[in-house]
C-alpha positions in Angstrom: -0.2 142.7 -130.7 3.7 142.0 -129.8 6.3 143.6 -132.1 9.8 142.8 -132.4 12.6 144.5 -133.4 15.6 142.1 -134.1 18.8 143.4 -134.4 22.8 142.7 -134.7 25.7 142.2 -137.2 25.6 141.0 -140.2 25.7 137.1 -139.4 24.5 137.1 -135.8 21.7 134.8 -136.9 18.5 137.3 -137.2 16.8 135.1 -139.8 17.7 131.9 -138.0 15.9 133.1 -134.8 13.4 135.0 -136.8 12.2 132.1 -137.5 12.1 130.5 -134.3 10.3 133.2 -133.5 7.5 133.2 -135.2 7.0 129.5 -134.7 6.9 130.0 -131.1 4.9 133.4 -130.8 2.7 133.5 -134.1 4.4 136.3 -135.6 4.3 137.6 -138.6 8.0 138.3 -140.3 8.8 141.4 -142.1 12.2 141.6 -143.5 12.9 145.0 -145.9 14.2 143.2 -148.4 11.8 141.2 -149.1 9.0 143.6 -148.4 11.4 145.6 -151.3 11.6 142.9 -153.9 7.7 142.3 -153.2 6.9 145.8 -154.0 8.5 145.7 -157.0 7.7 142.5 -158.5 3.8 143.2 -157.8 4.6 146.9 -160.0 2.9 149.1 -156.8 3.3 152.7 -157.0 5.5 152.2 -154.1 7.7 149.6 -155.8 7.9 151.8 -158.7 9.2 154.7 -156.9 11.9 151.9 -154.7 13.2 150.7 -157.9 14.0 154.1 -159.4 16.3 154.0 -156.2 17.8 150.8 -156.2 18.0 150.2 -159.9 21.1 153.6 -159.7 22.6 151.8 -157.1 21.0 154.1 -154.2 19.8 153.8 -151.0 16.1 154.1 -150.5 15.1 157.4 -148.7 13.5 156.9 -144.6 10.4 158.3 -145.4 9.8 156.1 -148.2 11.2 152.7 -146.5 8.9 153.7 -143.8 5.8 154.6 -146.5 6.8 150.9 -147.4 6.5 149.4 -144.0 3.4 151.4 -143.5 1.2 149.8 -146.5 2.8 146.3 -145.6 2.1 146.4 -141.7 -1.9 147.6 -143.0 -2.0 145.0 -145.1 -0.8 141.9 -142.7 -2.5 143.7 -139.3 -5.9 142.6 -139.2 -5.0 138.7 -139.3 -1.2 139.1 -137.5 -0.7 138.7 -133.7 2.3 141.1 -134.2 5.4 141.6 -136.3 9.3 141.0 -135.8 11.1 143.6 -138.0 14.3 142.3 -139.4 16.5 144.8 -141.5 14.7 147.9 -140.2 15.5 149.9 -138.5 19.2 150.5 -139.3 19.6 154.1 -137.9 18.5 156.2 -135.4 15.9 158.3 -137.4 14.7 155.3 -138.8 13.8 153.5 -135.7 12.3 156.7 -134.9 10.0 156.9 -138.0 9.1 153.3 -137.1 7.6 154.3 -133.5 6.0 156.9 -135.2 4.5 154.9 -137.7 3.3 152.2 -135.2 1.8 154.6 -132.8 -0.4 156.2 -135.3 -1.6 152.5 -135.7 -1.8 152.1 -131.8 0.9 150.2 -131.4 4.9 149.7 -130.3 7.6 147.9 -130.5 7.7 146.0 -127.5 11.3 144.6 -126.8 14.3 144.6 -129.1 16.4 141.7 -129.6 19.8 142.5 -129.8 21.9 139.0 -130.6 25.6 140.0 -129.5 28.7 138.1 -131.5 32.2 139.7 -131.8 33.0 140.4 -135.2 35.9 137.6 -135.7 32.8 135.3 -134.8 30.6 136.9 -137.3 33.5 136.6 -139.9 33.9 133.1 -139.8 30.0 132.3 -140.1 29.7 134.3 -142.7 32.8 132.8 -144.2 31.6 129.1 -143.8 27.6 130.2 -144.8 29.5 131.8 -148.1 30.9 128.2 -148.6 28.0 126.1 -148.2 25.3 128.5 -150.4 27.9 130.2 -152.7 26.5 133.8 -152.3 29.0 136.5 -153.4 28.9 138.5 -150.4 30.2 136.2 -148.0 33.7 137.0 -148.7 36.2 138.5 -146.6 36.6 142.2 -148.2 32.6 142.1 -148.3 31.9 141.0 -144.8 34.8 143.9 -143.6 32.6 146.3 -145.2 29.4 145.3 -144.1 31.0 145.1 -140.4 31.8 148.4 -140.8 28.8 149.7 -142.0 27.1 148.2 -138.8 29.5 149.6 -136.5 29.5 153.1 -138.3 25.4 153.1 -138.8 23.3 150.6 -136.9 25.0 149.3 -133.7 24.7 153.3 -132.4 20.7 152.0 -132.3 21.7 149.3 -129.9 22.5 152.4 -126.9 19.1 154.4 -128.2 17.0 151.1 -126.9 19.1 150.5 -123.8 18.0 153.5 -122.9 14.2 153.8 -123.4 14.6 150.0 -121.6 13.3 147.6 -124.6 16.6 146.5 -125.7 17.2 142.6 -124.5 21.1 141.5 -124.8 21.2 138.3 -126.2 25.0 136.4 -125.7 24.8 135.3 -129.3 27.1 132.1 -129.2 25.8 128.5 -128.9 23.6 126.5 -131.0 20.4 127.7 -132.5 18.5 125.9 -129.5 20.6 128.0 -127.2 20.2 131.4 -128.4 16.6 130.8 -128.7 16.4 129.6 -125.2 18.3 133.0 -124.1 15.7 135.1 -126.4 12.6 133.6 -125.2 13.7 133.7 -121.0 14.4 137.6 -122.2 11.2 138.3 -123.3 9.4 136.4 -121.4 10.6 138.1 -118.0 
């Protein structure tokens, strides 16, 4: 199997490339959110416990994102070649947990994709995608807080896999074609 981790702001095109991705490499997409709103729509135990959680308003607790990730990952495993987590991790102990939780499964995450756009960048894409599908979130108060939730939380991930040597910098500018071009030479090498 070959799992990826892809990772960057908030606009920086992980689902776009996500996509791409599995096209090209057979993949099999797991994106928290979703897994979340799959959980709880099929009324698992596990989706029971997520939407006590989120229904407050809260954040959902590592161990039981990860508990989650676990019973998807069995469930996909025996008929994927490997997975590309998108949303997860988003902190240190979490990316940790994940290791953990693919090595008892006899696997890894193999390279992490780390698509780099500067924030005015990632501003204006979100500002224009905001336009053109009308979600509420893509506004410019929103998109400053959800900047600074990466910078404060999830970017300190992007020095923890530089330095165990699986994260692959990715000049995130260009057109889809681009970008992929950049990811695939990366992980091919």
């Amino acid at each position: 199997m070959f799992n990826l981790v892809i990772f960057g702001g908030p606009g920086s095109g992980k689902g776009t490339q996500s996509e791409k991705l599995i096209d090209r490499y057979g993949l099999t997409h797991i994106s928290t959110g979703e897994v979340l709103r799959g959980e709880i729509a099929a009324g698992t135990e596990l989706g029971k416990i997520a939407d006590s959680y989120i229904s407050k308003g809260n954040l959902i607790p590592d161990d039981l994102m990860v508990s989650i990730l676990a019973a998807k990952v069995d469930r996909l495993m025996p008929s994927s070649k490997g997975f590309i987590f998108d949303g997860f991790p988003r902190t240190i102990p979490q990316a940790d947990a994940l290791s953990e939780m693919l090595e008892k499964r006899g696997e890894k995450i193999h390279s992490v994709i780390g698509l780099e756009v500067p924030d005015d960048v990632l501003t204006a894409r979100l500002i224009e995608r905001g336009k053109v599908s009308g979600r509420d979130d893509d506004n410019a108060d929103t998109i400053r807080k959800r900047l600074d939730v990466y910078h404060n939380t999830t970017s300190p991930l992007r020095e923890y896999y530089i330095r165990d040597g699986r994260y692959r910098s990715i000049h995130g500018i260009g057109s889809i074609d681009e970008i992929f071009t950049r990811i695939v030479e990366k992980i091919e090498q």
